[in-house]
C-alpha positions as CSV (number, residue, x, y, z in Angstrom):
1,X,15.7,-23.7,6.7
2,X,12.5,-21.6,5.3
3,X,9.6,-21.2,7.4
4,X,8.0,-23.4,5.5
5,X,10.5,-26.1,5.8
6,X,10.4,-25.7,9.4
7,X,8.2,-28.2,11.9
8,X,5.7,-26.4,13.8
9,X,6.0,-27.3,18.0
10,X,3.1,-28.6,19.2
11,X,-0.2,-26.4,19.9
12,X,-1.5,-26.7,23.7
13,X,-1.4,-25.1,26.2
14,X,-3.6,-22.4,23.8
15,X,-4.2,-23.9,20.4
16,X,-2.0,-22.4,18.3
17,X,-0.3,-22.8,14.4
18,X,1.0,-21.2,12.0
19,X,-2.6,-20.7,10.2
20,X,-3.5,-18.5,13.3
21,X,-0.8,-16.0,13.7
22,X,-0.7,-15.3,10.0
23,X,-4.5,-14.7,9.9
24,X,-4.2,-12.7,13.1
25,X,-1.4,-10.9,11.5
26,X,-3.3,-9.7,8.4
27,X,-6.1,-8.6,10.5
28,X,-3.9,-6.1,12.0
29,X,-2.5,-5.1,9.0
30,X,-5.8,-4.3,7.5
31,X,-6.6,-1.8,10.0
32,X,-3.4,-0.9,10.6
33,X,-0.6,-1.1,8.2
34,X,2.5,-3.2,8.6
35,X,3.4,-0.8,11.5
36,X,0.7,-2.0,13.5
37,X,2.1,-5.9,12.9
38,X,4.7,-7.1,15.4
39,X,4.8,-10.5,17.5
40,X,3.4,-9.1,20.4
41,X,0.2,-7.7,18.7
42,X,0.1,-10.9,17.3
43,X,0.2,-13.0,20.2
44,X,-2.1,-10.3,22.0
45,X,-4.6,-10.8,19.5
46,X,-4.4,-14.9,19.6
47,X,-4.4,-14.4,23.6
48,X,-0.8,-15.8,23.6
49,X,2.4,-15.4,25.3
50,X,4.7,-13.6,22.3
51,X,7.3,-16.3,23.5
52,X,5.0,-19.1,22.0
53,X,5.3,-17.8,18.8
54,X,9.1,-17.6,18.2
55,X,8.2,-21.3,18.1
56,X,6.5,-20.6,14.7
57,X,8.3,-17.9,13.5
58,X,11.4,-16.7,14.0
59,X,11.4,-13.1,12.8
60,X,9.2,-10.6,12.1
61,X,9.9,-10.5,8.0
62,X,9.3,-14.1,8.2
63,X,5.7,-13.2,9.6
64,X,5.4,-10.5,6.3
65,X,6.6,-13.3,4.2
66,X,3.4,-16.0,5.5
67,X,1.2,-12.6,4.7
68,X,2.4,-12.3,1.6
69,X,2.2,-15.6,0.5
70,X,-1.0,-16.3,2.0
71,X,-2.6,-12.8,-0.4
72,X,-0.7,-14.3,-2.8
73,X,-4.1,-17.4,-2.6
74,X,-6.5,-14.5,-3.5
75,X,-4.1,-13.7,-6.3
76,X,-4.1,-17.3,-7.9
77,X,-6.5,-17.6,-11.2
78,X,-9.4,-19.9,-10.1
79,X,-8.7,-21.4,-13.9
80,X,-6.3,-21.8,-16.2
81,X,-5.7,-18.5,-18.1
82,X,-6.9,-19.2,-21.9
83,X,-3.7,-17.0,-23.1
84,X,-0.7,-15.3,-22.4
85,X,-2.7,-11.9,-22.5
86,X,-5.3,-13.3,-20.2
87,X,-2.7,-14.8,-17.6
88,X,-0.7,-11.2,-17.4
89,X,-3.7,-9.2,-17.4
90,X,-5.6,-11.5,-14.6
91,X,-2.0,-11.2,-12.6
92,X,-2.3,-7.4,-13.0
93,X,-6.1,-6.9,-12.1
94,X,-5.9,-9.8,-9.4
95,X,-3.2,-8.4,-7.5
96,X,-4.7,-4.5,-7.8
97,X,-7.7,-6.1,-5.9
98,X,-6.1,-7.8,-3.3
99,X,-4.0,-4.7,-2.7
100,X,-7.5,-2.5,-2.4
101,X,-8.2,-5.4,0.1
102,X,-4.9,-5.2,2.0
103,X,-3.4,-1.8,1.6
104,X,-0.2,-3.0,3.2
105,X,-0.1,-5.6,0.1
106,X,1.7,-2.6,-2.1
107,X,4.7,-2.2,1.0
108,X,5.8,-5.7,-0.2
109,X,5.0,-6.0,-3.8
110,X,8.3,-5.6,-6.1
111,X,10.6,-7.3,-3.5
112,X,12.7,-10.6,-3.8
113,X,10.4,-13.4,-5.9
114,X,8.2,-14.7,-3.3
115,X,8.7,-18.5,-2.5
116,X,5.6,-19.6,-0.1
117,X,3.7,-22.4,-2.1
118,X,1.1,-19.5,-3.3
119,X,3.5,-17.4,-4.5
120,X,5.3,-20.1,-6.4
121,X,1.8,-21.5,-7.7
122,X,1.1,-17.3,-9.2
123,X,4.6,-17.5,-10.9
124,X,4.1,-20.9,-12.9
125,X,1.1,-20.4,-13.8
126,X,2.1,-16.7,-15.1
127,X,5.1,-18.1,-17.1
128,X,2.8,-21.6,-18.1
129,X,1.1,-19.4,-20.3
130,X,4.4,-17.8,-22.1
131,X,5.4,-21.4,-22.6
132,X,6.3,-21.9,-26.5
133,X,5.4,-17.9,-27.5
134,X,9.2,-17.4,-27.1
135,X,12.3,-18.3,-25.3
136,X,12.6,-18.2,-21.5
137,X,15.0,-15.1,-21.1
138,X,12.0,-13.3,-23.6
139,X,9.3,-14.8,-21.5
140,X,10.5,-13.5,-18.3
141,X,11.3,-9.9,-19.3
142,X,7.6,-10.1,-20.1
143,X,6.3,-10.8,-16.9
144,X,8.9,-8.8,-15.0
145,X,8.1,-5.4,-17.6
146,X,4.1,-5.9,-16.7
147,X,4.5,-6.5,-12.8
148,X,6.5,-3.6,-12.7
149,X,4.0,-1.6,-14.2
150,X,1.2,-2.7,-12.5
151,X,3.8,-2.8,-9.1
152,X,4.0,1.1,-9.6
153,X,0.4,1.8,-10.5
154,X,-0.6,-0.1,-7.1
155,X,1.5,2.1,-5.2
156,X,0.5,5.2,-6.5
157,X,-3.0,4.5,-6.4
158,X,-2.5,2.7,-2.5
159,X,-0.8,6.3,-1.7
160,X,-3.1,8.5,-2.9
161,X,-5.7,6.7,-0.6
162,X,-3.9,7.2,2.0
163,X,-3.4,11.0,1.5
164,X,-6.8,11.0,1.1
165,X,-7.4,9.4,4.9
166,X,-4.5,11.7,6.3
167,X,-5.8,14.8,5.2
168,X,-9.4,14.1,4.7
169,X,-9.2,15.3,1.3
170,X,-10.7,13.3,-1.8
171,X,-9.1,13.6,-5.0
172,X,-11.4,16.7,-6.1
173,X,-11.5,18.9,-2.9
174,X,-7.3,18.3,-3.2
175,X,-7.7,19.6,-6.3
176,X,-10.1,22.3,-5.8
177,X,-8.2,23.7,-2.6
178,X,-4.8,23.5,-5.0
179,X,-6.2,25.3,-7.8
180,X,-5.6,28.8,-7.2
181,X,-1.6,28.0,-6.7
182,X,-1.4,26.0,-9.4
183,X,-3.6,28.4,-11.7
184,X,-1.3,31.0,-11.1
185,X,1.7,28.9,-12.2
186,X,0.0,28.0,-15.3
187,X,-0.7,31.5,-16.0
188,X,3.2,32.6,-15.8
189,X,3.3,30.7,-19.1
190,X,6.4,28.9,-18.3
191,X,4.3,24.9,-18.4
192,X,2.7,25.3,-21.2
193,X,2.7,21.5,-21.6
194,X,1.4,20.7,-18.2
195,X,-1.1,23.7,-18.9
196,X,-3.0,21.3,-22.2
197,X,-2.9,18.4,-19.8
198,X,-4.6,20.8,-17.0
199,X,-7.1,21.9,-18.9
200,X,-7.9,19.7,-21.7
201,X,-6.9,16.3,-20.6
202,X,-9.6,14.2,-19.3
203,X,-9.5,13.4,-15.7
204,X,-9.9,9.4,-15.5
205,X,-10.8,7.0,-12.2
206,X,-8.3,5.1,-11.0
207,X,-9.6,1.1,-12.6
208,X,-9.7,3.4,-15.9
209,X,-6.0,4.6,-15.8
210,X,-4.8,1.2,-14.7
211,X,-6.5,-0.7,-17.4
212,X,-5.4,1.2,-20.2
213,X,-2.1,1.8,-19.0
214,X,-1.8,-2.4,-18.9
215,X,-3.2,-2.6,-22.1
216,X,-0.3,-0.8,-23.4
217,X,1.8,-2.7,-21.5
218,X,0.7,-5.7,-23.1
219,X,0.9,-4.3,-26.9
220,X,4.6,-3.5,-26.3
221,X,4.9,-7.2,-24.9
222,X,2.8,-9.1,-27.7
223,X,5.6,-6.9,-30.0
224,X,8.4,-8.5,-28.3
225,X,7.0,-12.5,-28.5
226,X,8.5,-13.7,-31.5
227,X,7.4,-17.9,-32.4
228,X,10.4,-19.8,-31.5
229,X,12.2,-21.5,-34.8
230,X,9.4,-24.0,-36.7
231,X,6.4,-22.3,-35.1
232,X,5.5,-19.7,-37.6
233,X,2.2,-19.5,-37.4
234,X,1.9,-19.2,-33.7
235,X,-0.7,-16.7,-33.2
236,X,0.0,-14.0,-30.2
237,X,-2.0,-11.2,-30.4
C-alpha cells in the first residue's frame, strides 16, 4: 500500500496530517537541502513527537515522495497546453522554476515516474498533447528525450548555485580568479578548440542557454512526429 492509499490515524492530541509534515518538510528543505529533512526535524518543526508521524509516513523516501508530488502542483499548466510544443516547453520552463524555488527539486528529478496525483496529473497532460501526432512508443521517447534535457540543465544550473554559495564566488569572479591558469593552458596551443569558444563564444545567462538549448530539443522532436496512417495533413511544427 502507497502512501497515498494509506488511511491517515486520527489528529489530536496535536493537530496533525499529512498536509502538515509535507509543508513542514519543504520548509526545511528550502533552507536546507534534503539533508536538513528527516522525521525528527519534521516533527520538531510541527511541535510533535517524531513517533506521531510514523503514523503518516512510514519512511523517510516516502516523505521525499509527498515533496515531490506536492512541487509537482506548481508544475501543473494552469490551462490546457494549445500544442504539443507548448505542453513540452511549459513542462521544461515550469519545472526549471520550481527547481529555482526548491533547490533540492533537482536531487529528485530523473528518478522512477512519480505517482502522487500531481505527478500523474503533469504526465497526462504532457502526453494529452502528443495524442494523435504519432504512436505511443514515439510519443513517449518525446517526452522522455526533452525531460532529460531539461533534467540535466536543472542540475547544472542548481550546482553551479550552489558553488557559488560555497565559495562565495559568482560566476564572473570564478572566472576572473581562474583566468590566469586557464590563460596559460590556452597559450600552450594544445585546446585550440576550447581556445575559440574562450575567447570568441559569447557568454550567455543561464534562462538564455536553457531556452535555446530546449528549442533544439524540440526541432529534433517535431522531426521525429510523423501523422499516424490517414492523417496527412496533421500539422506539427
Amino acid at each position: 500500500m502507497t502512501v497515498w492509499d494509506r488511511p491517515e490515524p486520527p489528529t489530536r492530541p496535536v493537530p496533525l496530517d499529512r498536509e502538515r509534515i509535507v509543508a513542514a518538510a519543504v520548509a526545511l528543505a528550502d533552507e536546507g537541502g534534503l539533508e536538513a529533512v528527516s522525521l525528527r526535524k519534521v516533527a520538531g518543526r510541527l511541535n510533535a513527537g517524531p513517533m506521531r508521524l510514523y503514523g503518516y509516513i512510514a519512511t523517510k523516501e516516502e516523505l521525499f515522495d509527498l515533496m515531490l508530488d506536492e512541487v509537482y502542483a506548481e508544475i501543473l499548466p494552469e490551462e490546457r497546453p494549445g500544442d504539443w510544443r507548448e505542453a513540452l516547453g511549459a513542462l521544461a520552463h515550469r519545472t526549471r522554476q520550481a527547481a529555482l524555488r526548491h533547490e533540492w527539486l533537482a536531487d529528485l528529478l530523473g528518478g522512477r515516474p512519480a505517482l502522487g496525483p500531481n505527478g500523474l496529473a503533469v504526465a497526462e497532460s504532457t502526453l494529452s498533447a502528443l495524442d494523435g501526432l504519432a504512436d505511443i512508443d514515439t510519443a513517449m521517447r518525446a517526452v522522455e528525450t526533452v525531460s532529460a534535457y531539461f533534467t540535466g540543465a536543472i542540475r547544472r544550473e542548481i550546482a553551479n548555485l550552489r558553488a557559488e554559495r560555497a565559495t562565495g564566488l559568482s560566476k564572473h569572479d570564478w572566472q576572473r580568479a581562474s583566468g590566469p591558469r586557464l590563460t596559460n593552458m590556452l597559450a600552450t596551443g594544445s585546446f585550440p578548440a576550447l581556445s575559440k569558444a574562450v575567447y570568441d563564444g559569447t557568454d550567455l545567462d543561464a534562462e538564455t542557454t536553457f531556452t535555446t538549448g530546449l528549442d533544439w530539443v524540440l526541432d529534433a522532436v517535431a522531426a521525429r512526429l510523423t501523422p499516424p496512417p490517414g492523417r496527412p495533413d496533421l500539422h506539427i511544427s
